[in-house]
PyMOL CGO cylinders between C-alpha atoms (Angstrom):
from pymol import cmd
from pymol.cgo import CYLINDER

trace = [
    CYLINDER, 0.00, 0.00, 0.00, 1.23, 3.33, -0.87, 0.3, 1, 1, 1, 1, 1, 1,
    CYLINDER, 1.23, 3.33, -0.87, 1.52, 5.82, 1.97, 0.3, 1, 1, 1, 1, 1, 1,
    CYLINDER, 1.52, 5.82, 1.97, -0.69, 8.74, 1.96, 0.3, 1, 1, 1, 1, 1, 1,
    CYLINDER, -0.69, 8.74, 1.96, 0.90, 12.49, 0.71, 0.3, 1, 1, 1, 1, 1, 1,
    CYLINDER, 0.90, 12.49, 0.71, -1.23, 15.33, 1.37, 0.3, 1, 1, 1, 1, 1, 1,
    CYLINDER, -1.23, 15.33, 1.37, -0.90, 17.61, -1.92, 0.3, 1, 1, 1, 1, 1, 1,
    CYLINDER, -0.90, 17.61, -1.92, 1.42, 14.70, -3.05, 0.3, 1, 1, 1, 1, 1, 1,
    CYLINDER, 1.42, 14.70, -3.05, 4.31, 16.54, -1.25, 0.3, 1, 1, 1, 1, 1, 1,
    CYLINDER, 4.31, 16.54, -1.25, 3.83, 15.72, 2.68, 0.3, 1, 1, 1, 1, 1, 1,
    CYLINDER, 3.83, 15.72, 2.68, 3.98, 12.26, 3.40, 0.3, 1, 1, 1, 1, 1, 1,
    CYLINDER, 3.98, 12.26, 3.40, 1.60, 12.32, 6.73, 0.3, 1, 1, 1, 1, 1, 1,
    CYLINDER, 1.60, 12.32, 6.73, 2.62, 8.76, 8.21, 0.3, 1, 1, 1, 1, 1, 1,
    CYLINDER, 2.62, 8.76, 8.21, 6.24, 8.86, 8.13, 0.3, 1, 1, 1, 1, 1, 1,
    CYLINDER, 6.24, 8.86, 8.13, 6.72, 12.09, 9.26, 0.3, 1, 1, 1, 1, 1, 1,
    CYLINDER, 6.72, 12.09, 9.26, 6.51, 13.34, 12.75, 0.3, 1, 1, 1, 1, 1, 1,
    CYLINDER, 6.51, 13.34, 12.75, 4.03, 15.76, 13.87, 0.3, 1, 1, 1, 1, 1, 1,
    CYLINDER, 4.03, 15.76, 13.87, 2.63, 16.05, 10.75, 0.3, 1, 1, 1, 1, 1, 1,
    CYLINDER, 2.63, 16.05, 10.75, -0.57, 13.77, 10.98, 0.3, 1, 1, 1, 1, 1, 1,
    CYLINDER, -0.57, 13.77, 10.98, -1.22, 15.96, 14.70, 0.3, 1, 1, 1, 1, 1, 1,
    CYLINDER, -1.22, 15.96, 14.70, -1.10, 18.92, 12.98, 0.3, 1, 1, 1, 1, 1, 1,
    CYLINDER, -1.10, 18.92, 12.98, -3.19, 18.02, 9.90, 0.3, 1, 1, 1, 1, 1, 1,
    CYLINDER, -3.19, 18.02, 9.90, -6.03, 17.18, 12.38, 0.3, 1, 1, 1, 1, 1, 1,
    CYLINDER, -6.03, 17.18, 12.38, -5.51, 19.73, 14.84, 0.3, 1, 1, 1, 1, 1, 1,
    CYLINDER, -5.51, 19.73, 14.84, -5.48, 22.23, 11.95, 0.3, 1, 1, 1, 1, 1, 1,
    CYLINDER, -5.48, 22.23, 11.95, -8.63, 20.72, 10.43, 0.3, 1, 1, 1, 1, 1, 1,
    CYLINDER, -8.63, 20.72, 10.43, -11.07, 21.15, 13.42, 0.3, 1, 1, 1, 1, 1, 1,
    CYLINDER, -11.07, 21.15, 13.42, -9.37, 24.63, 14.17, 0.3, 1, 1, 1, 1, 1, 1,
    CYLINDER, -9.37, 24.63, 14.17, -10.34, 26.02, 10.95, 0.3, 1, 1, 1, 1, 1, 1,
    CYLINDER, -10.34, 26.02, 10.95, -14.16, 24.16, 11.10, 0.3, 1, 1, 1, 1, 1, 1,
    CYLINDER, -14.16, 24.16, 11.10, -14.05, 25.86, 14.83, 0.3, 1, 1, 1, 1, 1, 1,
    CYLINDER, -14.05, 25.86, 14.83, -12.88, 29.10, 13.28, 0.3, 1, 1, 1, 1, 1, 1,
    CYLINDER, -12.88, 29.10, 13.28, -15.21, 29.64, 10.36, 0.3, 1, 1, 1, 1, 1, 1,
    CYLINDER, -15.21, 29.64, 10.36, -18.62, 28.01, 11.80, 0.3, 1, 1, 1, 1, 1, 1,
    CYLINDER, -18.62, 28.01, 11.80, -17.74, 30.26, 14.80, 0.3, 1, 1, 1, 1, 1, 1,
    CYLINDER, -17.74, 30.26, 14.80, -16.95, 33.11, 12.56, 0.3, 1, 1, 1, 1, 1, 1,
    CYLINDER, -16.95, 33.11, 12.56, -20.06, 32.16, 10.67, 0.3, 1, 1, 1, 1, 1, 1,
    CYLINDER, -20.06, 32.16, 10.67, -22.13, 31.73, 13.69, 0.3, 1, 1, 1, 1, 1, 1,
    CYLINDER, -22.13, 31.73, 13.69, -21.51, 35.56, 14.67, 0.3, 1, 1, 1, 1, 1, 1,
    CYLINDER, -21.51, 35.56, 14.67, -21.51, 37.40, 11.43, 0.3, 1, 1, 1, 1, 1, 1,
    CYLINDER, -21.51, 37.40, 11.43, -23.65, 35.07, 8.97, 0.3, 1, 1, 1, 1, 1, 1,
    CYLINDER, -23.65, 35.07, 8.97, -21.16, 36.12, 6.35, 0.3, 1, 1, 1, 1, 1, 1,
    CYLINDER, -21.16, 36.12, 6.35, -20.21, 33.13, 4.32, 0.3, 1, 1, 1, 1, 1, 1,
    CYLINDER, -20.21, 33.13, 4.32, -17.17, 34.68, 2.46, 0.3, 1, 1, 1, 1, 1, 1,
    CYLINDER, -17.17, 34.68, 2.46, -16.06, 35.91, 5.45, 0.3, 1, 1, 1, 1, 1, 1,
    CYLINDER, -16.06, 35.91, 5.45, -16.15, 32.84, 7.45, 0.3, 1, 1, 1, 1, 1, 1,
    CYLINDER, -16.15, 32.84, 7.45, -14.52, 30.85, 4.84, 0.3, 1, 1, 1, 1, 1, 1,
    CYLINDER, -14.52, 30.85, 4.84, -11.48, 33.03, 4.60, 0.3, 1, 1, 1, 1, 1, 1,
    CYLINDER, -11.48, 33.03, 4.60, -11.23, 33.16, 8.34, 0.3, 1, 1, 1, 1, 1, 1,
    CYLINDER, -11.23, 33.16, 8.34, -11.48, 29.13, 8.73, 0.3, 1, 1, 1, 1, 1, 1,
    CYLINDER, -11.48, 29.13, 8.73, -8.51, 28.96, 6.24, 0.3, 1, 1, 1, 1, 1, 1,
    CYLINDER, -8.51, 28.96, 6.24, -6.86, 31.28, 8.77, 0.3, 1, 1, 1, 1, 1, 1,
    CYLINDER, -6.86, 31.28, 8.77, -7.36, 29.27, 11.28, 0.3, 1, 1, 1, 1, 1, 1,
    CYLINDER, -7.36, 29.27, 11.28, -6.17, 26.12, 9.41, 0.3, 1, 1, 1, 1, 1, 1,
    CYLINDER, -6.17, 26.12, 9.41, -3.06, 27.74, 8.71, 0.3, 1, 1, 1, 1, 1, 1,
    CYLINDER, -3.06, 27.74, 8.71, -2.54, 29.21, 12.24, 0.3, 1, 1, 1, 1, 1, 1,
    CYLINDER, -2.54, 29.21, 12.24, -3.72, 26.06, 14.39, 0.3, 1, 1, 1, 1, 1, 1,
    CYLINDER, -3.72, 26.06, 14.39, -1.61, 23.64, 11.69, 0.3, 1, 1, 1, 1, 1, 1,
    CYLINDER, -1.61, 23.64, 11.69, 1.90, 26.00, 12.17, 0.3, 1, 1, 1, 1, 1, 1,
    CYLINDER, 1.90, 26.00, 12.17, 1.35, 26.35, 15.86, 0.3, 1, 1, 1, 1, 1, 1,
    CYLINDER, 1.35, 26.35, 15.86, 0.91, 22.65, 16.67, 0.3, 1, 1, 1, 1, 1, 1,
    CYLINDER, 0.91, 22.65, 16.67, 3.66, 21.88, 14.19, 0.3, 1, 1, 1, 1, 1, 1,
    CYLINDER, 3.66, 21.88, 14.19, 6.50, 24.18, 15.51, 0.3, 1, 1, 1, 1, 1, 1,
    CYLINDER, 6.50, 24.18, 15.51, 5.09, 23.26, 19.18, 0.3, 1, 1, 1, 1, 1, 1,
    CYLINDER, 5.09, 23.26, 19.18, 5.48, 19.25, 18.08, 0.3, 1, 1, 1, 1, 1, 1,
    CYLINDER, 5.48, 19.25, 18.08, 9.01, 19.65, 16.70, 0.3, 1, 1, 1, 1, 1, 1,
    CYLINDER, 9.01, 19.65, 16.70, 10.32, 21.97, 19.11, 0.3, 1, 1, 1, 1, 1, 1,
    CYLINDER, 10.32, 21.97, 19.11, 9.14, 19.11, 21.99, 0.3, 1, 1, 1, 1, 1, 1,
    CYLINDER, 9.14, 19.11, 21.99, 10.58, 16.10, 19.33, 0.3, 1, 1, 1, 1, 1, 1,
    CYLINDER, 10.58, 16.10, 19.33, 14.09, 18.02, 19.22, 0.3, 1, 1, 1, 1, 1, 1,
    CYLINDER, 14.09, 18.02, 19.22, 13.94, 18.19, 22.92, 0.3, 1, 1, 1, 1, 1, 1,
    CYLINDER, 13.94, 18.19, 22.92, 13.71, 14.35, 23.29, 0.3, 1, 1, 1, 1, 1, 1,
    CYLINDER, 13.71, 14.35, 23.29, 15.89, 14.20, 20.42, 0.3, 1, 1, 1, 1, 1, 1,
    CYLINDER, 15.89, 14.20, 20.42, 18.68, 15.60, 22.50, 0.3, 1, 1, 1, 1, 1, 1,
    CYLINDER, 18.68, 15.60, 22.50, 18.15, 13.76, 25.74, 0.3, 1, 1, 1, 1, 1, 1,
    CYLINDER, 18.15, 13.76, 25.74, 17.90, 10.63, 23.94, 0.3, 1, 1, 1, 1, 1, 1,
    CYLINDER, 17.90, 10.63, 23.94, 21.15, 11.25, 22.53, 0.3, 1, 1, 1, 1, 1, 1,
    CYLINDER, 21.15, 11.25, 22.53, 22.62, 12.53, 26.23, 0.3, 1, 1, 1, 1, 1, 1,
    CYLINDER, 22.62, 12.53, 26.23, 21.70, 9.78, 28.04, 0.3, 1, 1, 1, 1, 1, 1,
    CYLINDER, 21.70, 9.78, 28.04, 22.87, 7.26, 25.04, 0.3, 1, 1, 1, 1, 1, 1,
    CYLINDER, 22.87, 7.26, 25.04, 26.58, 9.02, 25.44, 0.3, 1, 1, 1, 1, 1, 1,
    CYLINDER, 26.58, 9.02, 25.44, 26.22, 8.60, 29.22, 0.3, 1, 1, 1, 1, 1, 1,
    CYLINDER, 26.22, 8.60, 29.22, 25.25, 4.51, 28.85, 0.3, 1, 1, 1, 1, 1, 1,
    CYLINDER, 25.25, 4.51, 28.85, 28.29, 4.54, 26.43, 0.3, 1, 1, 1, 1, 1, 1,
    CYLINDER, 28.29, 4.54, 26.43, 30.89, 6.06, 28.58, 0.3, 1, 1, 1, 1, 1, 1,
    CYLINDER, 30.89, 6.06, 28.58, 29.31, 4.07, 31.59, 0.3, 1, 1, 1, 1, 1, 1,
    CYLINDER, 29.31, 4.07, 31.59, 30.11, 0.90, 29.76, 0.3, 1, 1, 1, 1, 1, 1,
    CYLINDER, 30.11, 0.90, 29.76, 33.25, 1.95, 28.64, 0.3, 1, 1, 1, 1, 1, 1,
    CYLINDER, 33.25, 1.95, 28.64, 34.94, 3.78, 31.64, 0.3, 1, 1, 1, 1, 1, 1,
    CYLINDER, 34.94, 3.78, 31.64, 33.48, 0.88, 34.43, 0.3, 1, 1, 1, 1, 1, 1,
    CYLINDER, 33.48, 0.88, 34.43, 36.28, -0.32, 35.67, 0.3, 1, 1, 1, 1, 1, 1,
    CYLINDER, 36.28, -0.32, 35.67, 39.11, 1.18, 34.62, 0.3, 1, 1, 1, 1, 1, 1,
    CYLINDER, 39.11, 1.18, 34.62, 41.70, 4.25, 36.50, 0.3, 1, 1, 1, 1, 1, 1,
    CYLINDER, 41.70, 4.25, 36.50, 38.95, 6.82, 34.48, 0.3, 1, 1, 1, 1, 1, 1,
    CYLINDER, 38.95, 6.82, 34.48, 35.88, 5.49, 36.40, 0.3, 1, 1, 1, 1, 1, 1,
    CYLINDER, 35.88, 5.49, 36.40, 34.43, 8.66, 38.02, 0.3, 1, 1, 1, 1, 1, 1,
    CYLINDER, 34.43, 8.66, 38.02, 32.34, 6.93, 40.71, 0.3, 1, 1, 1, 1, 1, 1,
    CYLINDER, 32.34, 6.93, 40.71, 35.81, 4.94, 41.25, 0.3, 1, 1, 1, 1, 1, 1,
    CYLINDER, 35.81, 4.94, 41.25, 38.05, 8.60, 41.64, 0.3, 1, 1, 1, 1, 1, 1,
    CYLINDER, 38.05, 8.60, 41.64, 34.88, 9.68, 44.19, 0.3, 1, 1, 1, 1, 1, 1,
    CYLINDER, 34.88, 9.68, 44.19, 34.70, 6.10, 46.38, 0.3, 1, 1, 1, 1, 1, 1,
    CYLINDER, 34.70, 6.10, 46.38, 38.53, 6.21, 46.28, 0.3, 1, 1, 1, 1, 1, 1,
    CYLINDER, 38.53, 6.21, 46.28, 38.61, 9.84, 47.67, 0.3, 1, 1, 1, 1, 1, 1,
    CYLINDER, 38.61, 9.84, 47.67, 35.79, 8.39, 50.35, 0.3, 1, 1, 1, 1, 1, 1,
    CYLINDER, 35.79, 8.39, 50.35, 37.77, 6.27, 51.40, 0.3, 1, 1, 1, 1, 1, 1,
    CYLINDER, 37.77, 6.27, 51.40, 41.15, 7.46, 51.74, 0.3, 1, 1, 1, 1, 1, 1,
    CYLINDER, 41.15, 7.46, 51.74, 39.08, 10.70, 54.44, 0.3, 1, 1, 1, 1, 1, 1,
    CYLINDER, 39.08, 10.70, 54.44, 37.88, 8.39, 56.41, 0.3, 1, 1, 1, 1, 1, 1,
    CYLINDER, 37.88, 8.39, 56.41, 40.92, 6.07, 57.11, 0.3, 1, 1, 1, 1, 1, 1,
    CYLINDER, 40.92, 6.07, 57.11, 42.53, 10.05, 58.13, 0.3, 1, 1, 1, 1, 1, 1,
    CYLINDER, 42.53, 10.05, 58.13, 40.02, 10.38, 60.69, 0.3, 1, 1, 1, 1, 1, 1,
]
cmd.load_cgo(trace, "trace")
């Protein structure tokens, strides 16, 4: 099955935050218009202002998505360099926690 590309350019189930936004977007602008609608009975009107709202509520979910994906992107990637140098220092003369219980040690055998 061929994934589905909205205007044949954004690929909505591969990419993240994009499907969220898409929806989100979609009920802000039917919010937007029929609310606009509801107030002014101006059809043109409320048209042009639920596209404004499509376009607003679809950016503003989309930046907010990424900037939180980017976030968890980067503590992923801290704690995976942490694991790694846990694994790799564990043991050895470079062993932080070893320095620290070795230091511990050698204060109280002064006192």
């Amino acid at each position: 099955m061929e994934p589905f590309k909205l205007l044949g350019i954004l690929d909505v189930e591969n990419i993240p935050c994009a499907r969220d936004s898409v929806l989100y977007g979609s009920l802000g602008s039917v919010v937007a218009g029929l609310g606009h609608f509801l107030l002014t009975s101006r059809i043109r009107r409320s048209c042009d202002v639920g596209v404004g709202g499509f376009i607003v509520v679809t950016l503003g979910c989309w930046f907010h998505c990424r900037y939180n994906y980017a976030k968890l992107r980067i503590q992923e990637r801290t704690a995976r360099e942490g694991i790694k140098n846990k694994i790799l220092y564990e043991s050895t003369h470079l062993d932080p926690e070893r320095k620290l219980t070795a230091t511990a040690a050698t204060e109280q055998s002064k006192t």
